[in-house]
C-alpha positions as CSV (number, residue, x, y, z in Angstrom):
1,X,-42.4,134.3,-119.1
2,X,-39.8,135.7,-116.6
3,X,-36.9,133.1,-115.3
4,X,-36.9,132.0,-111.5
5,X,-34.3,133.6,-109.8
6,X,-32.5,131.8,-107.2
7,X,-33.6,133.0,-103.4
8,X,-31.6,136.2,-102.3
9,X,-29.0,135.3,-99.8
10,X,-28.3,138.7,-97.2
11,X,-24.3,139.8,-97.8
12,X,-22.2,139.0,-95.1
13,X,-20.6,141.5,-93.4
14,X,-17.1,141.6,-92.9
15,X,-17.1,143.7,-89.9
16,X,-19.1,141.5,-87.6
17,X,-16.9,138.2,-88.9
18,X,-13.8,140.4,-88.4
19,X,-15.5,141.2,-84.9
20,X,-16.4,137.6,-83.8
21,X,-12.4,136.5,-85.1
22,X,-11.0,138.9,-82.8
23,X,-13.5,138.1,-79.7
24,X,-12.5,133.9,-80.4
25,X,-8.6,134.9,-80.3
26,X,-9.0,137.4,-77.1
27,X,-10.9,134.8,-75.4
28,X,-8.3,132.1,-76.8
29,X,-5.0,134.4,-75.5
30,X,-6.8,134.7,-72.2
31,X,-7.2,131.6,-71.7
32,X,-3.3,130.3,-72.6
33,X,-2.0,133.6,-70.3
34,X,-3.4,131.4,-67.5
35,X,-1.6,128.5,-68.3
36,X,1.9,129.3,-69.2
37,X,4.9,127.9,-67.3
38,X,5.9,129.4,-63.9
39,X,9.0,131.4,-63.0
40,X,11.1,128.0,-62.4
41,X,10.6,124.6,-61.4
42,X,10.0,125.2,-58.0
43,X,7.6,127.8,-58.5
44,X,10.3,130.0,-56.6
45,X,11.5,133.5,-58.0
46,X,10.3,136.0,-60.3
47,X,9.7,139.6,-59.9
48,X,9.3,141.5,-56.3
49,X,6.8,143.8,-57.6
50,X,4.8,140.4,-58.6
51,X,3.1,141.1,-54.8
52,X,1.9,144.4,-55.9
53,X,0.6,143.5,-59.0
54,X,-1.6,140.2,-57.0
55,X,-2.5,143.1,-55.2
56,X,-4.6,145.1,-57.7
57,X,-6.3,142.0,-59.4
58,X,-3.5,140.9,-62.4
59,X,-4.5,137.3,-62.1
60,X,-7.0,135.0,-63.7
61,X,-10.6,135.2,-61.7
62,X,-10.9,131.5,-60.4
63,X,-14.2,131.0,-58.4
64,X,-13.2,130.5,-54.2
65,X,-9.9,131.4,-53.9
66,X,-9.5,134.8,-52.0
67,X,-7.7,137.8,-52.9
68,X,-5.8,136.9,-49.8
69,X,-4.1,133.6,-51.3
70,X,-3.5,135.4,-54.8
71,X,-1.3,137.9,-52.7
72,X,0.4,135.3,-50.8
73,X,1.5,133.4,-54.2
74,X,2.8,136.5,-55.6
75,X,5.1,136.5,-52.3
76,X,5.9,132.6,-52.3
77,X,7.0,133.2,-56.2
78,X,8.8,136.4,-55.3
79,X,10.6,134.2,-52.6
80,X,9.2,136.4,-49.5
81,X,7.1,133.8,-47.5
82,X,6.6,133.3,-44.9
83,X,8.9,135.8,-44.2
84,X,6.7,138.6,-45.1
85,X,4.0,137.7,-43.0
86,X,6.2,139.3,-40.0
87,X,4.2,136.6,-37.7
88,X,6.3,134.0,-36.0
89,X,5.1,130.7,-36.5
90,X,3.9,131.0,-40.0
91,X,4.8,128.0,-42.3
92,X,5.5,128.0,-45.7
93,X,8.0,125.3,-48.0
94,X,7.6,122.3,-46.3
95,X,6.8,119.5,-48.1
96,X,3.2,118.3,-48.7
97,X,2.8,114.5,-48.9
98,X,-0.7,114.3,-51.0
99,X,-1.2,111.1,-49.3
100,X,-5.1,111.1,-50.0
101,X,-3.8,111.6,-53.8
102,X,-6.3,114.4,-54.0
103,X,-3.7,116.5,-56.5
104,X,-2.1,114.9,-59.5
105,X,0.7,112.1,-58.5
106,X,2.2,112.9,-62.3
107,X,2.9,116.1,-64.5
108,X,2.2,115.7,-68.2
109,X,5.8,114.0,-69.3
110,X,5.1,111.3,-66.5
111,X,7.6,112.8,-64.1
112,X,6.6,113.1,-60.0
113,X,5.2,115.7,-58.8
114,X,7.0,117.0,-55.3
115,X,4.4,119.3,-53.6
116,X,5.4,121.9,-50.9
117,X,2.4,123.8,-48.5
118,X,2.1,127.0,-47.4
119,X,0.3,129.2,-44.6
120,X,-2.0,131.7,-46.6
121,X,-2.4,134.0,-43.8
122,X,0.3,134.9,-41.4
123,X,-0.4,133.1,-37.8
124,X,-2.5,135.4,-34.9
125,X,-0.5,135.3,-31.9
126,X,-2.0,133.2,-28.9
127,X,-3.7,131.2,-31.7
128,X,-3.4,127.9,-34.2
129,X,-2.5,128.1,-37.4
130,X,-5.7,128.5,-39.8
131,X,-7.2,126.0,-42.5
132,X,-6.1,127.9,-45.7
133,X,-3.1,126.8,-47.4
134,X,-1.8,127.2,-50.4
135,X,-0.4,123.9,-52.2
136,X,2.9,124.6,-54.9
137,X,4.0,121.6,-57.4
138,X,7.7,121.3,-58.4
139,X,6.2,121.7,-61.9
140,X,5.1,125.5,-61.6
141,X,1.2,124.4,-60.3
142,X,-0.1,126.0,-57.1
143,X,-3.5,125.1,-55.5
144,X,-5.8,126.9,-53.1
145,X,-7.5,124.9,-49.5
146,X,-9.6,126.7,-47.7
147,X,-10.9,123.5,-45.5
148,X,-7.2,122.3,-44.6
149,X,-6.9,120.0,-47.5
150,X,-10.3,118.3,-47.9
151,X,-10.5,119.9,-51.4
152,X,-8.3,122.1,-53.4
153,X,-8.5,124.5,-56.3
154,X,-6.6,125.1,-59.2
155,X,-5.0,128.5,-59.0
156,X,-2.7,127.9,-61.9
């Protein structure tokens, strides 16, 4: 009489684990490269070839905000808007109330958040200003409107 062997178990294969490891911490970089701090605590300065780079798509795909308003961050962080626009009557820096308390009131350590808004797209002449705004927070977040403020998305 022959003795039961236990049931066979398939060998796992170190390349696919490997494979998997190295997917989880791509996906897990990605994810924290979209989050880090900005520039400064205005959300001011940085590099002048930051416009360029908005330009050819080096920014985090985020679902309804235009390649338009990723180029005009790039310029609000490089410090060139509204001036770049070259449109009189473009806006950009003032401060945005968030009376309707529609973006956070706090950042994480509790301290107020001090908004400012911006024009996206430089003003037509002979025309009003349009709805698209983008909205910066003194703590390095900036937010996308496309319906002048009714709802807002997270751009970073």
């Amino acid at each position: 009489m022959r003795a039961e062997r236990p049931p066979l178990r398939r060998a796992r294969r170190p390349g696919r684990i490997a494979a998997l490891l190295v997917a989880v911490f791509a996906v897990i970089a990605a994810l924290l490269a979209g989050c880090g701090p900005a520039d400064d605590a205005a959300g001011v300065g940085g590099a002048t070839g930051a416009h360029a780079a908005a330009q050819a798509g080096d920014h985090p795909h985020v679902a309804g905000v235009p390649e338009a308003a990723w180029s005009t961050l790039a310029l609000i962080d490089a410090g060139d808007w509204p001036e770049a626009a070259e449109a009189p009557g473009t806006k950009g820096g003032q401060r945005f109330g968030n009376r309707e308390n529609r973006l956070p009131q706090r950042d994480a350590g509790g301290d107020r958040i001090r908004y400012s808004e911006w024009d996206v797209n430089p003003k037509k002449p002979g025309q009003g200003r349009d709805a698209e705004r983008i909205v910066t927070g003194d703590e390095g977040s900036a937010w996308y409107t496309g319906d002048h403020y009714s709802t807002f998305t997270r751009m970073r």
